[in-house]
N, C-alpha and C positions, 0 to 999 in steps of 0.2 A: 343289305347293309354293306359298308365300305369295306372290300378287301381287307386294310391293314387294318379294323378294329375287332378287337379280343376282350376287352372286356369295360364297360362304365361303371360310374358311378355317380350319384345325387346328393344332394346334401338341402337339409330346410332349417334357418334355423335365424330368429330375429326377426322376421317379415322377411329374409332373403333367402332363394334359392339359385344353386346350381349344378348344371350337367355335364357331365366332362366325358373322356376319354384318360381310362386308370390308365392302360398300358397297351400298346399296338403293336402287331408284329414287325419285327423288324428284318425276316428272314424270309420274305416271299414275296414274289412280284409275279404281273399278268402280263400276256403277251404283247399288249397292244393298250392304249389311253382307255380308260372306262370313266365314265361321270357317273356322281349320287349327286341328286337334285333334291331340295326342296325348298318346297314343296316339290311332293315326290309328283310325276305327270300321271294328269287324270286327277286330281287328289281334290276333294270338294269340302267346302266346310272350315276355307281357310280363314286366319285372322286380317282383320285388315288395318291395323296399326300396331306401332311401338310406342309405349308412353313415355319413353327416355328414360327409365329407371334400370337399364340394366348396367353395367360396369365392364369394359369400357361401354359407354353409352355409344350406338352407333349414329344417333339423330346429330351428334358433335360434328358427324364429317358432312354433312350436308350444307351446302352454300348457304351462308347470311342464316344458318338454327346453330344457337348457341346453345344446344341440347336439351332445352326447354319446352319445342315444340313439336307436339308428335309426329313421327311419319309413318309412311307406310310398311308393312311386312314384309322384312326383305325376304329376298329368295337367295340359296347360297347352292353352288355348286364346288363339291368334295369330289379330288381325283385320284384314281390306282392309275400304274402304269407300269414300264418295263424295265424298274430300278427295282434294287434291293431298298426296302425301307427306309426310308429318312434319308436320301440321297437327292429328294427333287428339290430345284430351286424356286420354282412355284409357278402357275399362269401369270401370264401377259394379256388384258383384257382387249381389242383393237377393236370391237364392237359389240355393244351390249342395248340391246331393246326390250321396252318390258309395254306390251299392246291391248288393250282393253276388246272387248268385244265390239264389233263396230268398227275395227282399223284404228283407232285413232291410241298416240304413243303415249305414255306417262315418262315425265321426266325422272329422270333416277341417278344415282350418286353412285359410281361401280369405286369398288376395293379390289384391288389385286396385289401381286408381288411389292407392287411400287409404291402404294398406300403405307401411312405413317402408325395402321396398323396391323399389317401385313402380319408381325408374328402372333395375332390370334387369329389368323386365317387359316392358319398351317398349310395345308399344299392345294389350298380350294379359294374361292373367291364369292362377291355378295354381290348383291342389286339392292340398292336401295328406294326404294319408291320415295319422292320428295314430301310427298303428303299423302295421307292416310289412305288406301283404298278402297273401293264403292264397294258397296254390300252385294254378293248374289249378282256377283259379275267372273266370267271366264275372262282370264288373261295367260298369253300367251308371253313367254320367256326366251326371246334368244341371246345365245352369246356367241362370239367369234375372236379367236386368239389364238396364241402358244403355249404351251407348257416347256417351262427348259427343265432337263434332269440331267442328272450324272451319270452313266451305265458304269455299272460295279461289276468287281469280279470278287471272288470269296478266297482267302491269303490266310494261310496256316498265323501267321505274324501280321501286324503291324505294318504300313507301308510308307516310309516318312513322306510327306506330303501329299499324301493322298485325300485327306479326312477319312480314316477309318475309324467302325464304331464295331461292336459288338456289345452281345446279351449276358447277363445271371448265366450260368452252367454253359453255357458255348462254349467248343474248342476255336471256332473260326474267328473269322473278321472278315467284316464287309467293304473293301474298301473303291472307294468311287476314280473314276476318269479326272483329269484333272480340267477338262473341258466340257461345257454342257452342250446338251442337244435342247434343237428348240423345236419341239413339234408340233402342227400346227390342231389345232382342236376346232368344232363345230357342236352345241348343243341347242334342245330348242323342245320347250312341252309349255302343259299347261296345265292350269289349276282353277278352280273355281272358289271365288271367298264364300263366308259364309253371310250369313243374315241378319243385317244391322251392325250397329259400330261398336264390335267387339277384339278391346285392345288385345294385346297379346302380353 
């Protein structure tokens, strides 16, 4: 699971559901960029469409689908790295391929920092397949980009202009660089759909 998460929650209620992230920590960071993928690699059994009914609907950002017509099951990669919490400013996509078995590429619709809807991305990014993917087929996910963050240092006080944040019961603060770092990232797996055309 993703370094900064602590704790979810769900909710069903009207024909609608949702899953979130309650509360993530905010006072730990890894040595080095780690990615959570998913579909997670190796992961078999995936779905291979979005029927546009989610909120924000993601079939919206898809060239000439005016969220009406299905696509395929994105894949999203979630990043830890070597800030204190809630300090990153998020990937920069510069190559995203998503490869069917066979070599041959599926067009896709990538989200990152720079996307209109970046803040439900939080510090990860998405692949969008343009249309629905084939049943009981292995595909292959790379991406290639940056990550920019802020390296924090942790301050008894407050540091005016720093963006400082802190927790419930904390004596400290986390307060960030006022310059990001842009580090460069590489990810890349795979996943197998599952059997016939089962949206998600």
């Amino acid at each position: 699971l993703h370094h900064y998460l602590a704790k979810v929650g769900s909710g069903n209620q009207h024909g609608l559901a949702c899953m979130g992230s309650v509360w993530t920590r905010k006072d730990s960071s890894v040595p080095k960029l780690e990615s959570y993928t998913a579909p997670y690699a190796g992961q078999r059994g995936v779905k291979t469409t979005i029927r546009c009914t989610e909120s924000p609907n993601p079939c919206t950002v898809v060239r000439g689908n005016r969220g009406r017509t299905p696509s395929g099951r994105s894949t999203t990669v979630q990043v830890a790295g070597p800030w204190e919490g809630g300090e990153q400013v998020g990937p920069r996509v510069t190559r995203a391929k998503l490869v069917r078995a066979g070599g041959r590429a599926v067009a896709v619709t990538v989200e990152d920092r720079r996307s209109k809807r970046s803040a439900n991305l939080g510090d990860g990014l998405s692949i969008i397949p343009n249309r629905p993917l084939r049943p009981s087929t292995w595909y292959r996910a790379t991406v290639v980009g940056t990550f920019g963050y802020r390296r924090s240092t942790i301050e008894p006080e407050p540091v005016v202009g720093r963006g400082c944040s802190t927790q419930p019961g904390q004596d400290f603060w986390v307060c960030a660089e006022s310059d990001p770092v842009e580090e460069p990232f590489r990810v890349s797996w795979r996943f197998r759909t599952a059997r016939g055309n089962n949206p998600l």
